[in-house]
N, C-alpha and C positions, 0 to 999 in steps of 0.2 A: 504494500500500500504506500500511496505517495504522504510527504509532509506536507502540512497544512501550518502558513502563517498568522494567526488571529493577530493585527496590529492594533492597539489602541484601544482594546474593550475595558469596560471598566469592571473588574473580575468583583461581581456579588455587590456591582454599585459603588465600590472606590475609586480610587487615583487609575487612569490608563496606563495597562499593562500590555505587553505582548504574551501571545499563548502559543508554544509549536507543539503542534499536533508529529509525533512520529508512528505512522502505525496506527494502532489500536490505541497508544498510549500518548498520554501527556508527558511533552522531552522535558519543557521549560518553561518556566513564567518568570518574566522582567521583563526592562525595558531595556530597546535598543537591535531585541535580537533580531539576527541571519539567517538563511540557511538555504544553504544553495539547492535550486533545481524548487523551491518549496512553493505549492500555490500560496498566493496571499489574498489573504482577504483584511480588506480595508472595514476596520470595526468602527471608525469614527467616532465615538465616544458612547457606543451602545454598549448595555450591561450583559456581562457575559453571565450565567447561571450554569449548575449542574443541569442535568439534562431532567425534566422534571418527570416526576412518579405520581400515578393517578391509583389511587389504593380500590375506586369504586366506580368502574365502566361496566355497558354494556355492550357485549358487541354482536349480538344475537344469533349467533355462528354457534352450532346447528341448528335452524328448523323458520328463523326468522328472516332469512337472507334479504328479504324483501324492505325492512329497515335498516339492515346492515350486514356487514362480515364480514371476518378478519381482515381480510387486504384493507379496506373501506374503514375500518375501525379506527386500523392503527395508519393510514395513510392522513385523517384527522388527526391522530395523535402526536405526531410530528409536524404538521402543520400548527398546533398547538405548542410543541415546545417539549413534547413530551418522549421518551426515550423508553420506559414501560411503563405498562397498564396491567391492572389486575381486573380480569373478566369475572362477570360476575355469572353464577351458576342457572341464575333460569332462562333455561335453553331449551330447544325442542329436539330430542329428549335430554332431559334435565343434567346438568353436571354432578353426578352422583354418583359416578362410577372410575375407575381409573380408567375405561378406554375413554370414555368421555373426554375427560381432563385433558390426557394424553393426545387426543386430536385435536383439541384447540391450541395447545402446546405446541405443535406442530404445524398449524398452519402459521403460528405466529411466526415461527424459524423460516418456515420457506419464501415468508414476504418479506420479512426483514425489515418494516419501517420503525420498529419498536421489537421491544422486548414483549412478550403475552406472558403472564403470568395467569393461570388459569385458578378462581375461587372454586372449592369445591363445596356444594349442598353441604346442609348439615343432616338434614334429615331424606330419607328417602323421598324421592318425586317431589318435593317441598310440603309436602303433605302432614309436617308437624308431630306423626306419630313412630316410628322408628328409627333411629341412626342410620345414618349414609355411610358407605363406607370410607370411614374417615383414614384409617390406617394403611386399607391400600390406594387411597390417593395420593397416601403422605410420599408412601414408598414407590408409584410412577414413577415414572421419569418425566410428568411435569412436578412433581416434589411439592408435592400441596402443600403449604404450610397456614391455607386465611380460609375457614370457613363461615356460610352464611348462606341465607335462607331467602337472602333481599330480595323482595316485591312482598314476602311473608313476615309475620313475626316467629321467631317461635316462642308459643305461648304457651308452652305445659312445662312448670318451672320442673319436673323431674327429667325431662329431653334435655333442657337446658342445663341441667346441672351435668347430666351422664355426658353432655357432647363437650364442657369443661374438664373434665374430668379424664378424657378422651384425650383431647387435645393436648394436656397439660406433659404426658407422656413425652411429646416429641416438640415440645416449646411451640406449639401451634395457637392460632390464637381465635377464636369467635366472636365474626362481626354481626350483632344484631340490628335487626330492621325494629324500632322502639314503635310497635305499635299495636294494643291492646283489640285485640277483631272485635270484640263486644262491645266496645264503648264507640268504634266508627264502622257499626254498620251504616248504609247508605248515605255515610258521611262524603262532602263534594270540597270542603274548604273549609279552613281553620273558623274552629266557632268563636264567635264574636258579635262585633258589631256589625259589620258589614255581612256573615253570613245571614242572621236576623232582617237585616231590610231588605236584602237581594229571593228572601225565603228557599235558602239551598240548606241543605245538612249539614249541618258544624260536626269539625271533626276537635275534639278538643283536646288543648295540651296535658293534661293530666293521662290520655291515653298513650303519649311516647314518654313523659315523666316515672308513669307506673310504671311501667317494664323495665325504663334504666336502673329507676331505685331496685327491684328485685334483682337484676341483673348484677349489679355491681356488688351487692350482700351477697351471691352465692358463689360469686367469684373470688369474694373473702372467705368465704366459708372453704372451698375445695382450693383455694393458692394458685387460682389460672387466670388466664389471661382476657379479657373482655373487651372488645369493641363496637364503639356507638358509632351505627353510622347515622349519616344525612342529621345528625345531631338541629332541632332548627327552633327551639323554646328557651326563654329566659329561664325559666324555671328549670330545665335538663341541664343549662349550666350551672345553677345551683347545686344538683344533685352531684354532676361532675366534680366540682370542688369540692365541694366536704367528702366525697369518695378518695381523692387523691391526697386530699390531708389526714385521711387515715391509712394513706398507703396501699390502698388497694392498687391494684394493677390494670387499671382501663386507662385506653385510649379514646379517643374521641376525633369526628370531622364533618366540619362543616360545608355544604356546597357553594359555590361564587353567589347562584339563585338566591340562595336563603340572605347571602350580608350583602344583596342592592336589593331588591322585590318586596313587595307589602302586597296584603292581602289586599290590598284598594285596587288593585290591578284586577281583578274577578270582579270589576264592577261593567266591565266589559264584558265579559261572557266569552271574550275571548280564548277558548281551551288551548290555546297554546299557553297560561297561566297555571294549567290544572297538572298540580305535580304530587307526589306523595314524599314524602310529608309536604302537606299545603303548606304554600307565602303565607307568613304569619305576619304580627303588627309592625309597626316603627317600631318598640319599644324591646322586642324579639328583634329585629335588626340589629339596634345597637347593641342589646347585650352579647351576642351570640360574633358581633366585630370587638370588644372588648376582652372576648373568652381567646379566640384568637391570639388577638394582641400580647394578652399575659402571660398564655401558654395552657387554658383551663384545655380548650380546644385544643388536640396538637396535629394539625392537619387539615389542607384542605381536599375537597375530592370531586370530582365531578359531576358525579351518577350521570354521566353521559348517560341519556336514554331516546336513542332516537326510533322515531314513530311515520308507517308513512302518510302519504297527503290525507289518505283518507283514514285515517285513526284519528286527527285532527279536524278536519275541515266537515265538522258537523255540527249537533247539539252538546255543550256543554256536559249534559247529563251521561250523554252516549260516548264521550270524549276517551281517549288512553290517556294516562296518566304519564310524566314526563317532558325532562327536556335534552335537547342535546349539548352540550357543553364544552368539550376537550378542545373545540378551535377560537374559545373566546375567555376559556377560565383566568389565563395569568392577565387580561385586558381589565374586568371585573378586580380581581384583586388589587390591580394599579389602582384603579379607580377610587373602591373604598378601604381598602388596608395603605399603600403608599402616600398615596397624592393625600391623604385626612393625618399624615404624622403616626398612625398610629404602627406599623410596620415599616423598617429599613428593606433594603434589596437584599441583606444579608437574611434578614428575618425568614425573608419570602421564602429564600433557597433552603431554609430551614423546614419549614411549613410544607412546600410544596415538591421536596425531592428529597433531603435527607431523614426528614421521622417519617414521611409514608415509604423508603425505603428500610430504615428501620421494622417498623412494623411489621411489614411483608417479607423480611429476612431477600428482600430481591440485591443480591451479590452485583456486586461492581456498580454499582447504581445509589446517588446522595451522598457520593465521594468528595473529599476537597478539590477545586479547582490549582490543583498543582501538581509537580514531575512527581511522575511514578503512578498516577493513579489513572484510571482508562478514561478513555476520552471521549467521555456522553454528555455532550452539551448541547447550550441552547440560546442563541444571539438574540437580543430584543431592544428592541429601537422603539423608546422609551417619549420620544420625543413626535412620536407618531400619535396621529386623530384620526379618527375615519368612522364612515356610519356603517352598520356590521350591518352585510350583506348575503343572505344565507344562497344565493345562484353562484356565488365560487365557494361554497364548503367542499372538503375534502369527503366528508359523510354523505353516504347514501341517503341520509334523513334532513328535513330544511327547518322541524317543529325548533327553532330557537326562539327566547320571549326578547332578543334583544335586535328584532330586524328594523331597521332605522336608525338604531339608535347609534350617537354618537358616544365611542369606548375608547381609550387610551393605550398606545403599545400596538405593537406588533412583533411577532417572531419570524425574522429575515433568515435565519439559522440554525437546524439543528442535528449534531453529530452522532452517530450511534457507533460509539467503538470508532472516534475516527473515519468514521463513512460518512458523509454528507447524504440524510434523508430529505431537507431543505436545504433551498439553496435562493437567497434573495425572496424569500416567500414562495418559491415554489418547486412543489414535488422533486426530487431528485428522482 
């Protein structure tokens, strides 16, 4: 493989550095450097990041091709910024099994735009009532180590505890979807005010609150590992906090959706707002950018969920649930993490590449940006505006809530092992 010049990027938002790429690996960082025969590329004072990790995509690859698939998935993901994804398990047929796993795994390697880490089920067919097989997913050769049930809860605190319990054996970790089925049947949108005058079914925060409080006590109880996804209530960062001040061992992530989006946006009827967990208040915004900030939240994640025209383009009621994400997340975090003070560039790379690599145990990936470590990054020109236009997505799916709108940032660049999958914003 040839070397690659990064001149003048500002490495995690500092002073302008030069980056040489040799190989798969990172040669050098400073300034001034040469290297003969080396392409260059002119950074002009755009911020260099690790190559970021998405803990919570969909990429519908088997059975839903029609909204997405692997090539498609992660061809977004790199246009996003991103270097691997962790796929999440409801598939058609479900990720529950190690061929499963193993062929999503595998498509990811033959396209190459990212890394595929495949989530495995926790429970059979997502159906809440007997263990998946956790152990030999572990031991595939996709090496499952993130289970979860996401689009489900799992709500039979004895599943839950056995699949802790399961996991804990091989440092594996379960990520739960925090959402009680009985308290949001025919629920459409966060209950409130606005679901009250619009007369749609409140889905209400006490139903993702319950589940984390039981979820993190039995996680203390058996000494495993827990993760909240799509985390989106003031109050679930409450629970988060006093969980982690007594040590327990969860993690937690928020989506870009949840810290810009209010429930006022479902005043429209527009179902390209209708996500699970529903946009909740301003008051849920700001807590849930503060949790963030501090570190309550340690992660953000996408739940890419892309849907096609017609899952969308009907009645609110009849609507899929869902958005798509992975080509506009690190624009959204500029937005309301960077540009409001509350997050550095270093932060971000924290947040968005090295604890969701952490988490997921995903090897060579949320490394420091310096000699010796591989060379999975991601260029963004920070200084860029534009109104997000979903007819050049990289995703087969267009359901995004941010079409018009104007978003800050773009990613001109991004390296997987030294391979150029972007190149100036586009496809390599």
């Amino acid at each position: 493989m040839s070397k690659i010049l990064i001149r003048g990027a500002k490495v995690l938002g500092g002073e302008p550095q030069d980056v040489l790429i040799d190989g798969e690996t990172i040669a050098e960082v400073g300034t001034g450097l040469s290297a003969e025969g080396a392409e260059t590329v002119e950074a002009d004072g755009k911020v260099l990041l690790p190559g970021l990790v998405d803990l919570h995509t969909h990429l519908r690859e088997p059975g839903r091709e029609d909204s997405e698939t692997v090539l498609t998935g992660t061809r977004a993901a790199a246009s996003g910024g991103y270097t691997a994804v962790f796929a999440m398990a409801n598939t058609f047929p479900v990720a529950d099994t190690a061929g499963v796993v193993e062929q999503v795994y595998r498509l990811g390697r033959e396209h190459g735009y990212c890394d595929v880490q495949p989530i495995g089920a926790v429970t059979v067919g997502l159906e809440g009532k007997k263990l998946a097989e956790l152990g030999a997913m572990h031991e595939s050769a996709a090496g499952v180590t993130v289970f979860s049930d996401d689009g489900k809860c799992v709500d039979d605190a004895v599943i839950m505890r056995r699949a802790l319990e399961y996991v804990k054996a091989f440092g594996g970790v379960v990520a739960q979807h925090a959402q009680e089925p009985r308290l949001t049947e025919g629920a459409q949108m966060n209950e409130g005010v606005v679901s009250a005058e619009l007369g749609l079914g409140g889905w209400p925060a006490v139903a993702e609150e319950s589940i984390i409080a039981r979820d993190v006590l039995l996680a203390e109880h058996v000494g495993s590992r827990v993760h909240i996804c799509h985390l989106s209530t003031a109050g679930s960062v409450e629970i988060v906090r006093w969980a982690k001040s007594r040590g327990i061992d969860v993690t937690a992530e928020v989506t870009p959706h949840h810290l810009l989006l209010t429930d006022e946006l479902v005043r429209s009827y527009n179902p390209v707002y209708k996500v699970n967990p529903p946009l909740r208040t301003e008051r849920d915004v700001l807590a849930l950018r503060e949790a963030l900030a501090d570190g309550t939240i340690d992660i953000v994640a996408t739940d890419h969920a892309p849907h096609p025209h017609e899952d969308k383009d009907c009645e609110w009621a009849a609507a899929a649930m869902g958005m798509v994400g992975l080509e506009t997340a690190l624009s959204v975090v500029q937005q309301t993490m960077v540009e409001t003070g509350l997050l550095d560039w270093a932060a971000v790379a924290d947040r968005m590449s090295v604890k969701p690599a952490e988490i997921g145990r995903a090897q060579g990936h949320g490394r420091p940006v310096s000699a010796g470590e591989p060379a999975n990054l991601t260029l963004v020109d920070t200084a860029y505006r534009g109104e997000v236009d979903p007819a050049g997505f990289a995703s087969r799916s267009r359901n995004t809530p941010y079409e018009g709108r104007e978003l800050p940032g773009r990613v001109t660049h991004t390296w997987l092992r030294g391979r150029a999958t972007l190149v100036d914003g586009k496809l390599a």
